[in-house]
N, C-alpha and C positions, 0 to 999 in steps of 0.2 A: 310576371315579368313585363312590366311595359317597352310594347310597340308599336308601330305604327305601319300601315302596310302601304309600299309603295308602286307592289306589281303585283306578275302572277309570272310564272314560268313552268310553263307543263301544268300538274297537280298540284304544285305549291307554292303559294302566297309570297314575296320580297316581302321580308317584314327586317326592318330600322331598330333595334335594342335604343333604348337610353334612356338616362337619369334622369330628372328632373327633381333637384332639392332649393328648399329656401324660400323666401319670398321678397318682394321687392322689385326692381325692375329686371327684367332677364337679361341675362348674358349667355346665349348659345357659342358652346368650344366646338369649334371641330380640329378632332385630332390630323396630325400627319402619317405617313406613310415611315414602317409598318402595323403600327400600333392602334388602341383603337383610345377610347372617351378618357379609360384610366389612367392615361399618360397627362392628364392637366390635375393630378393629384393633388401638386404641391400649388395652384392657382386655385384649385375648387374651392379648397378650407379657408384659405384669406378670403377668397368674394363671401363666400358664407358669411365667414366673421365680419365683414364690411357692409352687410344685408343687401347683397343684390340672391336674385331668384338664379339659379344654375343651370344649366341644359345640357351636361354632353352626350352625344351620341355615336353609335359606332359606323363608321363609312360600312357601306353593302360590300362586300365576303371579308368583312374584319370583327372581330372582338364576338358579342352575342347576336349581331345582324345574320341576315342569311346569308349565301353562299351560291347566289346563282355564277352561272355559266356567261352572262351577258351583262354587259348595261357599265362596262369600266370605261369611261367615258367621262367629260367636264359636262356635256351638258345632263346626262344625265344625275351626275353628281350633284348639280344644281338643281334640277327638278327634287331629286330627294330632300335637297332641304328645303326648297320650297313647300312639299310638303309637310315637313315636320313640324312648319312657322305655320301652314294654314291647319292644318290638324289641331296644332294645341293653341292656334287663335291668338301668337304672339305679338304683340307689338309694342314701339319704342325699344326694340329687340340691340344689342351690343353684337356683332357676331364679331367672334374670337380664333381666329385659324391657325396653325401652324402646319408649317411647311406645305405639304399638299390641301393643307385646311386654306390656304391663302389663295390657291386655285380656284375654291369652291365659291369661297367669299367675291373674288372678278368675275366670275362669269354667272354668278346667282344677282348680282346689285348690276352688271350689264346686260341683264336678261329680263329681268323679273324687275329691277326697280327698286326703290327706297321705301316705297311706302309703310313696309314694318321695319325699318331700319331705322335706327337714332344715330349708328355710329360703327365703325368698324377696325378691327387690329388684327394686321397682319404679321406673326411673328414668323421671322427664316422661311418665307414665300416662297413656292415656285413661281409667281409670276416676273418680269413680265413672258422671256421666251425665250429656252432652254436650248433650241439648235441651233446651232451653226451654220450662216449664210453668209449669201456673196454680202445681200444687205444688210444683215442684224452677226456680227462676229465675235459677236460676249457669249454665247452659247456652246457646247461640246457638240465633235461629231456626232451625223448617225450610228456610227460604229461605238461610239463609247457606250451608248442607249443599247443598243442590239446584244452587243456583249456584258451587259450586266442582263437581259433578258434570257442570254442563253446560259449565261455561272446559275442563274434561280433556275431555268430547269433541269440543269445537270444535278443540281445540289446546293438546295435551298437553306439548308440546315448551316453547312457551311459557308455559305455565302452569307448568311447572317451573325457568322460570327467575327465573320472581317467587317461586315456594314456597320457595326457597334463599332471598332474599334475607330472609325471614323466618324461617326453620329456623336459621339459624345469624348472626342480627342483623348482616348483613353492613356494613350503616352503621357499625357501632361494631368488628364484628371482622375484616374483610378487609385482608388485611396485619399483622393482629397476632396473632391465634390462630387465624386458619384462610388459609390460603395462593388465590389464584386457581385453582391447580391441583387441589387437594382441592376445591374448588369443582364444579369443572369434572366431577371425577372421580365428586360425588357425582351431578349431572345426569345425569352417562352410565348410572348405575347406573340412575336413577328413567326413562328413558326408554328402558332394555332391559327391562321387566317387559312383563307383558302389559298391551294396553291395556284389556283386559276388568276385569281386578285394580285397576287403578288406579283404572277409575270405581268400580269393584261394592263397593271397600273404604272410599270415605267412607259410606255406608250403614252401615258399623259401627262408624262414628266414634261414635254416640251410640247405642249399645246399652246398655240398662241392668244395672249392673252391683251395684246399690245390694243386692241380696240375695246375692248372690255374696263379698262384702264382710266381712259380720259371720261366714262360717262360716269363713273360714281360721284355723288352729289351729296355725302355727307362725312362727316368729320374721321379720317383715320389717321391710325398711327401704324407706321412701321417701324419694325424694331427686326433686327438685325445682329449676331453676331462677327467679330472680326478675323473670329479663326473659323467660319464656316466652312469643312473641306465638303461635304455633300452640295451645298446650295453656295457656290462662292460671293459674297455681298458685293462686289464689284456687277457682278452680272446681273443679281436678282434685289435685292433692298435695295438698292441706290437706284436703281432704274425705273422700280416703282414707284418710290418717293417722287420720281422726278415726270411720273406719268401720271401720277394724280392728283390733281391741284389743291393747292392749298394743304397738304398731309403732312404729318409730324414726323421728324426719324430720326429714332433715336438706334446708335452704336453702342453694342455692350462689349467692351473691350475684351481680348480674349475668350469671349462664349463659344462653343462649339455649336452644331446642329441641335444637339439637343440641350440647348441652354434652358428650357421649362424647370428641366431637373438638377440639370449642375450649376446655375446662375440663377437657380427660381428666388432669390429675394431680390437681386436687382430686375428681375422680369416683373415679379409681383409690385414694386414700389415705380414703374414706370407705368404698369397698366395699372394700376388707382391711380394715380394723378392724371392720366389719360380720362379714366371713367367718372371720376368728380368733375 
């Protein structure tokens, strides 16, 4: 099983799970929150088919990563993939985020630099800044954060089964762009993570990312759903767009949160024309 090791915690190693297929130039995915690398499914096989090199891997206490106790955090998130690009020696690197993968991508390129980066997409970002202030008022309360922290510890299982029904506007798309099954299959994923990650990570739903933002210095695209109820695009894609100079952003009408899978051919046909 390839991994990569990014700590130690007590007796045991942090070690990173993930893929790497194809050749060509890379393209590193990072998945969103709660899922892990398998959620860019239906984007892996088109880059494949398209000959770029693939990378995804799973965020630490998600998918086949470890499961420590600590380290759910942005910058440590950052440092993780910082590692994974000096580890396997990537460079002219694509890095591809959704939702919380859009987190990692601002504060790894405002942290760490461009140097192995050629390019970056942000699809249904957390950035730029999730709470609710006197000065920034696109954000939701403290309380709406706290109380999705306390529904995951009460009962995770069920809280995941409502989080789908808004992750992929199951009202409007079950049965037509996303199957019961895929449903089904994304639940299983979000309640094999660790349940430490799962509370400890809405805590960095609203980390601010508002200076992280203006230093990127190479080419992205943000892409955005219109029916986002998890990430609303008024708060997060447009404000991105509008805090990194010179970025592309493009709106997929009616996509939900999880447009990778229920809108993956208008995703996939904006991110090649992006990567060409």
């Amino acid at each position: 099983m390839p991994i990569i090791t990014v700590g130690q915690e007590n007796s045991a190693p942090i070690e990173l799970y993930y893929e790497d297929h194809g050749s060509g130039r890379p393209i590193v995915l990072i998945a969103g929150y709660p899922v892990n690398g398998r959620a860019w499914e239906r984007q892996e096989r088109v880059l494949l088919g398209a000959g770029y090199r693939t990378i995804a891997y799973d965020r630490r206490g998600f998918g086949g990563s470890s499961r420590p106790a600590t380290g759910y955090d942005y910058d440590t998130f950052a440092a993780d993939l910082d590692k994974l690009l000096t580890t396997l020696d990537l460079t002219d690197v694509t890095l591809v985020g959704h939702s919380m993968g859009g987190g990692e991508i601002a504060r790894y390129l405002g942290t760490y630099g461009s140097s192995r980066v050629r390019s970056a997409v942000i699809v249904s970002g957390v950035p730029p800044f999730l709470l609710n202030t006197p000065e920034d008022p696109y954000g939701g309360p403290q309380e709406l954060f706290d109380g999705i922290a306390a529904a995951l510890r009460t009962d995770r299982f069920a809280y995941f089964t409502e989080w789908n029904k808004n992750f992929f506007d199951l009202d409007v798309n079950l049965g037509k762009r996303i199957s019961p099954e895929a449903v089904q299959a994304t639940w299983n994923t979000a309640v094999a993570a660790s349940p430490t990650a799962a509370v400890d990570c809405v805590a960095t739903w609203y980390t601010d990312f508002r200076k992280d933002l203006p230093k990127i210095d190479v080419p992205v695209l943000v892409m955005h759903g219109t029916a986002d109820k998890i990430l609303p695009i008024e708060a997060t894609g447009a404000r991105t767009h509008e805090m990194i100079k010179g970025s592309k952003y493009v709106t997929i009408e009616g996509a939900p949160h999880g447009l990778t899978w229920t809108h993956a051919d208008e995703v996939n046909k904006h991110l090649l024309e992006f990567l060409d």
